[in-house]
N, C-alpha and C positions, 0 to 999 in steps of 0.2 A: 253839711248834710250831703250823704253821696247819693246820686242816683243809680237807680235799678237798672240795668240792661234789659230792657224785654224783648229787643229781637230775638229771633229762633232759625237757626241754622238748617233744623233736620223737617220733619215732615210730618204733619197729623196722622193719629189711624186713621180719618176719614181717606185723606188722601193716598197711604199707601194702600188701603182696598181700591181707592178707585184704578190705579194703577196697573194692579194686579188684575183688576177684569179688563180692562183695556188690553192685556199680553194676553190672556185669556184668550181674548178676542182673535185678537190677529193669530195665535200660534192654532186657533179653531180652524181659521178661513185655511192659512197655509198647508196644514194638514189635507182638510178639504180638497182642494188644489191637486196637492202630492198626489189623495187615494183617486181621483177622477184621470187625471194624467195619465197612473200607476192600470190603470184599468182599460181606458182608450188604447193603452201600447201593447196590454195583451191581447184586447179583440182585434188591434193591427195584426199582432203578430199570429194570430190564429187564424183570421181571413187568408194572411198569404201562407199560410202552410196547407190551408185548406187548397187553394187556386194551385200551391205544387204538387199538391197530391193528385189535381182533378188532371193537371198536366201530365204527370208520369203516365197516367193512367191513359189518356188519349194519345199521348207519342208512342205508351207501347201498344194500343190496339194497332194504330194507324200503322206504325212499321212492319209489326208483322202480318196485318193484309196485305200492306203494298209489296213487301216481300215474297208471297205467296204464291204460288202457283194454282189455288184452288182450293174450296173446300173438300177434306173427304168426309166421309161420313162417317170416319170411328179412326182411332188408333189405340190397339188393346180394350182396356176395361172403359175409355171414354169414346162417347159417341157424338156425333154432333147434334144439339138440339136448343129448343129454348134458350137454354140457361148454360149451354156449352158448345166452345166451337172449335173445328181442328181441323188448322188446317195445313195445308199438304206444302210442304217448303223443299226449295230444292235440296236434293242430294247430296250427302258426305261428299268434300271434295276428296277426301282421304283415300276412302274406301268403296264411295258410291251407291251408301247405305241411305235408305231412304226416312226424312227427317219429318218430324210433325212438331207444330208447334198448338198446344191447347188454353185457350180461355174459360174461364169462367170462376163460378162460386166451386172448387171441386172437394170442401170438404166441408165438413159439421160445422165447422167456425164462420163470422163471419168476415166478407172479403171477398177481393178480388182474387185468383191466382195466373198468372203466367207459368205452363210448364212446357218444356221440350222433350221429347221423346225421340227417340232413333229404336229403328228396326235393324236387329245385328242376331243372325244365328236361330234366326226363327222365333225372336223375343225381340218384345217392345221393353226398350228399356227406360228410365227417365234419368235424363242426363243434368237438369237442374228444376229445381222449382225454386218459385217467388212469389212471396203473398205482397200486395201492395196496401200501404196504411192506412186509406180511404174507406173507411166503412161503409158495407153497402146493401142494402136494406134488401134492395131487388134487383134483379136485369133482366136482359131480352135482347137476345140478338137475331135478327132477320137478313134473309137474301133475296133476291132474285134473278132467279135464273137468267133471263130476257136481259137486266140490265145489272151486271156482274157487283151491285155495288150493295157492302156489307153495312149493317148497321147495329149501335148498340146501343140502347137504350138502358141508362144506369141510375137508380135510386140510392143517393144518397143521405144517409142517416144525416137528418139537420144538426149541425152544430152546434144549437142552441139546445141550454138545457131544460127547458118550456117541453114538457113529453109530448104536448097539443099540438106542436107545430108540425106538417107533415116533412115527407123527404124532400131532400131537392133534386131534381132530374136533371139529366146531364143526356147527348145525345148526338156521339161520335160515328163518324160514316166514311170508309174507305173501301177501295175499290183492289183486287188484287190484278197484280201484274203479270199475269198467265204468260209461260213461258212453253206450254203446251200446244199452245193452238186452238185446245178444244174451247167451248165454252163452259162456263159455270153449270149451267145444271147439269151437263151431260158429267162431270166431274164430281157430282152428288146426289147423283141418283143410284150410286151401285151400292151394292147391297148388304153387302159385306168388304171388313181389309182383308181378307185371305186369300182373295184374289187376285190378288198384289203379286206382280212376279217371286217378290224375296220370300213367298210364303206366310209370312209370321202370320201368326192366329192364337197368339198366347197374351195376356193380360200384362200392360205395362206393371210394373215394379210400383209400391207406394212411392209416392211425393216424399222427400225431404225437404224442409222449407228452408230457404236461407235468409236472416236479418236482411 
């Protein structure tokens, strides 16, 4: 009489389902993991882009106050106010053409801009413009005469895609290094640029923006 072998090598369908939800399982969690990970590295990486843009933005106010000889009160078609400021930088060393540097929101779009202008030939011309990538909701910039020190006050469009959340404000202050003598208000109270030795009285040229 022979006996039967009844061992079994291979494995029940009970057990290969259970198997299968057991990888289930774990290839669920690691995924999980992946997209959480995957998502923390981008709000990293969006917080510091945010913190270099808010930086560009406050090293280029602060330089060109501190660089400044003064506010004036216009160069060409910009004036200084609220939501725009220009101000009076030393002179071409070239030529000794008299240079302005302007901030603000200065066109439809929104944004910062950075533009330079020089006065050449009885024309403000604009020798570069720069939009900066920080979007920005609102500004306001203030002086005081008494105590030479400029400030900007900037609403930045929250990063967050939640449209409820309000802006985040920002709130940079530099003083200009007057290389005149006079003080601040006496240097923004005049009334007009046309009474600017070099004449010009004609409307800076459109911005070109550069990447």
């Amino acid at each position: 009489m022979k006996l039967r072998n009844t061992s079994n090598s291979g494995m029940t369908l009970i057990e290969a389902l259970a198997y299968v939800a057991i990888l289930a399982v774990v290839i669920n969690g690691a995924m999980s993991m992946f997209l959480g990970a995957s998502r923390l590295s981008f709000l990293g990486t969006a917080a510091a882009d945010r913190l270099s843009e808010v930086e560009r933005v406050r090293e280029a106010f602060t330089g060109a106050v501190h660089e400044a000889q003064g506010i004036a009160p216009g160069a060409g078609a910009f004036r200084t106010g609220p939501d725009c400021l220009v101000l009076d930088m030393p002179v071409d060393p070239a030529d000794g053409a008299p240079r302005y540097v302007v901030l603000g929101c200065l066109t439809s779009k929104t944004g910062l801009m950075r533009v330079e202008v020089t006065a050449r030939d009885g024309q403000y011309v604009t020798e570069s413009a720069m939009r900066f990538a920080l979007p920005v909701a609102a500004l306001h910039f203030a002086y005081d005469g008494a105590a030479p020190l400029v400030t900007l006050d900037l609403d930045a469009v929250n990063a967050s895609k939640d449209p409820s959340r309000p802006p985040v404000t920002y709130r940079f202050a530099a003083a200009p290094r007057s290389r005149s003598g006079k003080p601040l208000s006496d240097q923004s109270d005049a009334s007009d640029t046309s009474d600017r030795s070099d004449g010009s009285d004609k409307p800076a040229t459109t911005p070109e923006e550069k990447p």
